[in-house]
C-alpha positions in Angstrom: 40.9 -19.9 24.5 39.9 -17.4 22.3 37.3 -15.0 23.4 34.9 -12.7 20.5 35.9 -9.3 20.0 33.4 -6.4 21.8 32.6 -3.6 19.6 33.6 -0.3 20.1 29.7 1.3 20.1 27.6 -0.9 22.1 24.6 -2.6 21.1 21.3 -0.4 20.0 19.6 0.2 22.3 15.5 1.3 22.4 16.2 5.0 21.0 17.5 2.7 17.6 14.6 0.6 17.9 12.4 3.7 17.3 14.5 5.1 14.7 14.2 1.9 13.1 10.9 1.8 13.4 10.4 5.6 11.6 12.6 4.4 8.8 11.0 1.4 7.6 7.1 3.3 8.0 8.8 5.9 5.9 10.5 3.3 3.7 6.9 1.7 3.2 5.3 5.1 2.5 7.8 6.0 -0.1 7.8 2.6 -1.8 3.9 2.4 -1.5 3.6 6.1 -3.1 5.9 5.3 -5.7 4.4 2.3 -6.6 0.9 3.4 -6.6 2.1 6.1 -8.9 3.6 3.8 -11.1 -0.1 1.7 -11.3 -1.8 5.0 -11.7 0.3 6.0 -14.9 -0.3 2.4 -16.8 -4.0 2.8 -15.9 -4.0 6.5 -17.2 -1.9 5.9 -20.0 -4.2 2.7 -20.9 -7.4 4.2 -20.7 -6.4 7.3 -23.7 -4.5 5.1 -25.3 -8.1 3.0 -25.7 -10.3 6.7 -26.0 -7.9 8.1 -28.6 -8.8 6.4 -31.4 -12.6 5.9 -30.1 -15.1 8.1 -32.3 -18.5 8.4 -31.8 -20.6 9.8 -34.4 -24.2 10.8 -34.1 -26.8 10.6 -37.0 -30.3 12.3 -36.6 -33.2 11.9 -38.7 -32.3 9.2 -40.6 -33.2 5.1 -41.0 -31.6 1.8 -39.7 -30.4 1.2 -43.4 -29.1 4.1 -43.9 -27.3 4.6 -40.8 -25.6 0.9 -41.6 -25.0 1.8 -45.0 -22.8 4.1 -43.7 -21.1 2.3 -40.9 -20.2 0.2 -43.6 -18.2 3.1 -45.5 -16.9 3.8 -42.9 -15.6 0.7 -42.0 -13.5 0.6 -45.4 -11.5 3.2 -44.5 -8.0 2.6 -44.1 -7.4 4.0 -40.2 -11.0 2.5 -39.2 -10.9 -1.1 -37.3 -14.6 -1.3 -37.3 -17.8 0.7 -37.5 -21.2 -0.7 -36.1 -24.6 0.9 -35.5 -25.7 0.7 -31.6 -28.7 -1.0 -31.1 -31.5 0.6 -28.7 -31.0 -1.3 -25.8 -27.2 -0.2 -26.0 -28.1 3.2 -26.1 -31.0 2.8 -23.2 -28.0 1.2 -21.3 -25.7 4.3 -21.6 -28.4 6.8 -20.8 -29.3 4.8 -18.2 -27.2 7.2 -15.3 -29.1 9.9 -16.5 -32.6 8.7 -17.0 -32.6 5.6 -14.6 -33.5 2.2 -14.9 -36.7 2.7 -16.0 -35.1 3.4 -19.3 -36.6 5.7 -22.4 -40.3 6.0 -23.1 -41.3 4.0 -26.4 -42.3 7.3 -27.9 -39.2 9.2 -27.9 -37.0 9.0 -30.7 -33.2 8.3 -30.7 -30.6 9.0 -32.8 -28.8 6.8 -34.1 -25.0 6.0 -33.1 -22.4 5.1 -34.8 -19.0 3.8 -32.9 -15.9 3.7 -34.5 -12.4 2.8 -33.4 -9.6 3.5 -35.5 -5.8 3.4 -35.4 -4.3 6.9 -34.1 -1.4 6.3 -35.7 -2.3 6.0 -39.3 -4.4 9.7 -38.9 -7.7 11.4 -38.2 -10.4 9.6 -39.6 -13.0 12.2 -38.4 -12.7 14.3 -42.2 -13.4 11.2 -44.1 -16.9 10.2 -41.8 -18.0 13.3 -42.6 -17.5 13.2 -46.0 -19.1 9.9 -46.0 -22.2 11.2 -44.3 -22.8 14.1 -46.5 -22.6 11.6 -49.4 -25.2 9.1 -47.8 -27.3 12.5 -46.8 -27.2 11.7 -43.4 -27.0 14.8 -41.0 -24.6 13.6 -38.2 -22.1 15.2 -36.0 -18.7 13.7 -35.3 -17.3 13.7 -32.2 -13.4 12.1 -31.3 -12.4 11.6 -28.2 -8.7 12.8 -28.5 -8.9 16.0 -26.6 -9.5 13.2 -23.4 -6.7 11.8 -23.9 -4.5 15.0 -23.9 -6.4 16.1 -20.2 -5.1 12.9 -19.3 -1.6 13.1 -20.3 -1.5 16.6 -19.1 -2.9 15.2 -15.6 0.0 12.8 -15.6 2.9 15.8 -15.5 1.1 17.0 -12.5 0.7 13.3 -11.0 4.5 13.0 -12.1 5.8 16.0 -10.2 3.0 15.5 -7.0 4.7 11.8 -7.0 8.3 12.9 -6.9 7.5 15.8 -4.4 5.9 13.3 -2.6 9.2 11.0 -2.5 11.5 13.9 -2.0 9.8 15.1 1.1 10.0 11.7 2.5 13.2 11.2 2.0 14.6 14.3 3.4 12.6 13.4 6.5 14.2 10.4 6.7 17.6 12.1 6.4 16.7 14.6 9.3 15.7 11.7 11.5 19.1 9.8 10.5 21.2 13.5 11.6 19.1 14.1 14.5 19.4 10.3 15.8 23.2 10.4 15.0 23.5 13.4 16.6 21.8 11.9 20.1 24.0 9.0 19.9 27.7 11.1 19.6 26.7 12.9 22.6 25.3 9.5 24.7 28.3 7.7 23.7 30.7 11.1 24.4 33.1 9.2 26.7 33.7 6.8 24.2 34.4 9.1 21.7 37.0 10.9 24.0 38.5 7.3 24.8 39.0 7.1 20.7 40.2 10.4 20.3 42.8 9.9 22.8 43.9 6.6 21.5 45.1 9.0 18.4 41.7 7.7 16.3 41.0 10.7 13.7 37.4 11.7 13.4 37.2 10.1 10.1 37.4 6.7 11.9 34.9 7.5 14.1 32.6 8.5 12.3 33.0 5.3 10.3 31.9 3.4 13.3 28.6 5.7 13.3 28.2 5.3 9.7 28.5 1.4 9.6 25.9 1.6 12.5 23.2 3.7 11.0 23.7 2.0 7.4 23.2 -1.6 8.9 20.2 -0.1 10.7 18.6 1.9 8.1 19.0 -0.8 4.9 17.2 -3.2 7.7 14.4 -0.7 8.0 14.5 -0.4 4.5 13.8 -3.6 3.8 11.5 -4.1 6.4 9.1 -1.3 5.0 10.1 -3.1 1.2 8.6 -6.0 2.2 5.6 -4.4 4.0 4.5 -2.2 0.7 4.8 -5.6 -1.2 2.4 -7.2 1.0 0.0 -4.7 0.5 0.7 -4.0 -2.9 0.0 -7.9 -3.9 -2.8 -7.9 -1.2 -4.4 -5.4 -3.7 -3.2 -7.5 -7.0 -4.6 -10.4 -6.1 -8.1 -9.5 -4.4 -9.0 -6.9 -7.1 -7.2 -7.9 -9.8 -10.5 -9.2 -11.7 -12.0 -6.3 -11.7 -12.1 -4.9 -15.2 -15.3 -2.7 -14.7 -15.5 1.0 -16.2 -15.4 2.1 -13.2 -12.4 0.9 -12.1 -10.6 1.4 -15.3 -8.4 5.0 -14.0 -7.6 3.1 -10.7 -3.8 2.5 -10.2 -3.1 -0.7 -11.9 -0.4 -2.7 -9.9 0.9 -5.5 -11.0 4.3 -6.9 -9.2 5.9 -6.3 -12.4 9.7 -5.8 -13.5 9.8 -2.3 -12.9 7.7 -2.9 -9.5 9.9 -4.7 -8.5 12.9 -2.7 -9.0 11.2 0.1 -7.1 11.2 -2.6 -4.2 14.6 -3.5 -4.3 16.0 -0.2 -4.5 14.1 1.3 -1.4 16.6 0.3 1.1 19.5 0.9 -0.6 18.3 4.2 -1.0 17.3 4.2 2.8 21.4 2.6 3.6 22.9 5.3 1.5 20.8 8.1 2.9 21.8 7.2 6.3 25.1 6.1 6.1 25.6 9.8 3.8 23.8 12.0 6.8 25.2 9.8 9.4 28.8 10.9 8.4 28.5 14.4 7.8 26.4 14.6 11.1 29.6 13.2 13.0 32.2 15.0 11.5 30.3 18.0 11.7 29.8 17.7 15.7 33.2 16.3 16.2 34.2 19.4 14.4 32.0 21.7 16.2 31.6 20.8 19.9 34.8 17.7 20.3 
C-alpha cells in the first residue's frame, strides 16, 4: 500500500495565516488605489474633454433679438455645434448658489448669455464670436473654458505620480513583510535546514522549498484581496452608477471595464512574484550569512 509523500517544510502554521492575512489587505489596497485612480482619470479626462470646447459669452445692454441674431451667426460657423440664448429662468438657476432660492428681484437686469459648444479640434472659435458681435454692435465678453481643462490635465500628472507612489510604497511593504516572514521561518524550521544541508542539498534547493511556499501563499492572498477590491469596486458601480449629477461629475468613474479588469487579474501575480523574488534572496542571503 502506497502511502502520500510528507513534505519537507511542514504545514503553515498561524504566523502564515497572518502573513497571509497582511498580503491580501495590502493586495486589496493596492488594487483599490489603482483602480480608483484609474476611475478618477476617465472622470477627469471626461469632464475637460466636455469644458474644452464649452464657451460662454456674455452680452450686456443689448435686446432678446439681437442677442439671437447673433447666436444664430454664431451658430454657422464651422467649429460651432450650436449657439442658443439662455433664458431667465436658466440664468436664475445658475446664480441660484450665490443668491439662493429666492432667486433675482424682477427689477434687476441680466445680461444676456450666450452658450456655445464647439469642436476643439477644428480651432478657436472665440476670434470669430467676437467679430460677430462687433458686427451685430453687441458689447459682449467671451470667455472659453480651455484654461480648465489644462488645470485638469496638469492635476492628473500629480494624481499620476501620487498613484504610482502610492503603489510603490505598498508594494515594497509587502516585500519587507515577505523577507521578514521568510526570515522567521529559516530560523523556526533551522533543524530542518541542517537535516537538508547534510543530506548534500545546496542552498539553492532550499531555498526553492521557501520560495514555492511563499509564492503559493502570497498569489492566494493576492487573489483574495483581488476579489475583495472587486466587491467593493462593483458595490460602488452598481449603487451609484445613476448618478450623473454635476456634482458628481470629477468622482472616480469605475466601471469593471477591460482595463479594470486587467488591473484585477494582475494583482496577485504581482503579489506571487514579489514573494517568491524576496523569498529567495532572503534565504540564500541567511543561508549565506548565519548557516
Amino acid at each position: 500500500m502506497s502511502r502520500r509523500d510528507s513534505p519537507l517544510l511542514p504545514a503553515s502554521d498561524a504566523r502564515e495565516a497572518a502573513l497571509f492575512f497582511v498580503i491580501g489587505a495590502l493586495c486589496f489596497l493596492a488594487a483599490l488605489a489603482a483602480l480608483t485612480t484609474r476611475g478618477t482619470y476617465k472622470a477627469a479626462e471626461a469632464w475637460g474633454a466636455q469644458i474644452e470646447g464649452d464657451i460662454t459669452v456674455i452680452m450686456r445692454d443689448t435686446d432678446r433679438r439681437t442677442a439671437e441674431d447673433a447666436a444664430d451667426r454664431v451658430s454657422g460657423l464651422a467649429s460651432v455645434f450650436e449657439a442658443r440664448i439662455l433664458s431667465r429662468e436658466e440664468v436664475e438657476t445658475l446664480l441660484e448658489p450665490s443668491l439662493g432660492p429666492g432667486g433675482m428681484p424682477d427689477g434687476l437686469p441680466v445680461p444676456m448669455l450666450m452658450v456655445v459648444q464647439a469642436d476643439p479640434s477644428l480651432g478657436d472659435p472665440s476670434p470669430n464670436i467676437e467679430r460677430i458681435l462687433n458686427e451685430v454692435g453687441v458689447d459682449g465678453d467671451v470667455a472659453g473654458n480651455a484654461g480648465y481643462a489644462d488645470n485638469v490635465r496638469s492635476a492628473l500628472g500629480v494624481l499620476r505620480l501620487v498613484a504610482l507612489c502610492i503603489v510603490a510604497l505598498l508594494s515594497a511593504t509587502a516585500i519587507a513583510v515577505i523577507a521578514f516572514a521568510t526570515h522567521a521561518a529559516l530560523l523556526a524550521r533551522r533543524d530542518i535546514v541542517d537535516v537538508l544541508h547534510l543530506s548534500g542539498a545546496e542552498d539553492r534547493y532550499i531555498a526553492s522549498l521557501f520560495e514555492r511556499r511563499f509564492w503559493v501563499l502570497a498569489l492566494q492572498a493576492g487573489l483574495g484581496g483581488a476579489v475583495a477590491a472587486l466587491m467593493i469596486t462593483a458595490l460602488i458601480v452598481f449603487s451609484g452608477g445613476g448618478a450623473n449629477s454635476v456634482e458628481t461629475q470629477l468622482l472616480p468613474r469605475l466601471s469593471l471595464d477591460f482595463w479594470d479588469i486587467v488591473i484585477l487579474l494582475v494583482t496577485p501575480v504581482m503579489a506571487g512574484l514579489a514573494a517568491r523574488i524576496a523569498a529567495r534572496l532572503t534565504v540564500l542571503a541567511s543561508l549565506k550569512d548565519t548557516l
